[in-house]
C-alpha positions in Angstrom: 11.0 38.9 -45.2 12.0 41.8 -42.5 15.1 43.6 -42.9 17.2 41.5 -39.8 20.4 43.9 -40.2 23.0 42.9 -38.1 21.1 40.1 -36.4 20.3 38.1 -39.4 23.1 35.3 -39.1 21.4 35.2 -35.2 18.0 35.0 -36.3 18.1 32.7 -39.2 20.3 30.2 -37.2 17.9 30.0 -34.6 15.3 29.3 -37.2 17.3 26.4 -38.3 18.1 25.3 -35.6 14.6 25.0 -33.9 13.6 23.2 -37.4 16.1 20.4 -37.1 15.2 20.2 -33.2 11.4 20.0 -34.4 12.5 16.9 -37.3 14.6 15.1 -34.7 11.5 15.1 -32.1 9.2 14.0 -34.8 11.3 11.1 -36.0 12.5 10.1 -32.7 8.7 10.0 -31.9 7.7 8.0 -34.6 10.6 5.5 -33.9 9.1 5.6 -30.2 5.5 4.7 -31.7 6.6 1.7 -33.9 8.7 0.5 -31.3 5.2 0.8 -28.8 3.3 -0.8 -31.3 5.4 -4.0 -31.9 5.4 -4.6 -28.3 2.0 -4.3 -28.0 1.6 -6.5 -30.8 3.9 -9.0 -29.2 2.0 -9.6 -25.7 -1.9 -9.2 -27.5 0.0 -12.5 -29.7 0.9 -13.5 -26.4 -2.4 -13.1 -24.7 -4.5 -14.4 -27.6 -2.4 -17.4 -28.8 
């Protein structure tokens, strides 16, 4: 790991903080799909039944 000096508590909290922004998009987006996919089940049911 580079020597950050002074800016390390800047640098590594940015880190973290893009991380948890990159987890909450990936969950948020695989909530988003399931949700698309039950729908979509729902009206093919609908369509086909």
């Amino acid at each position: 790991m580079p020597e950050l000096g002074k800016y390390a508590d800047t640098v590594l909290s940015a880190y973290g903080v893009s991380l948890l922004l990159l987890v909450v998009l990936v969950l948020a987006s695989m909530r988003a799909s399931r949700k698309a996919l039950k729908e979509l089940e729902k009206v093919e049911s609908r369509k086909n039944g």
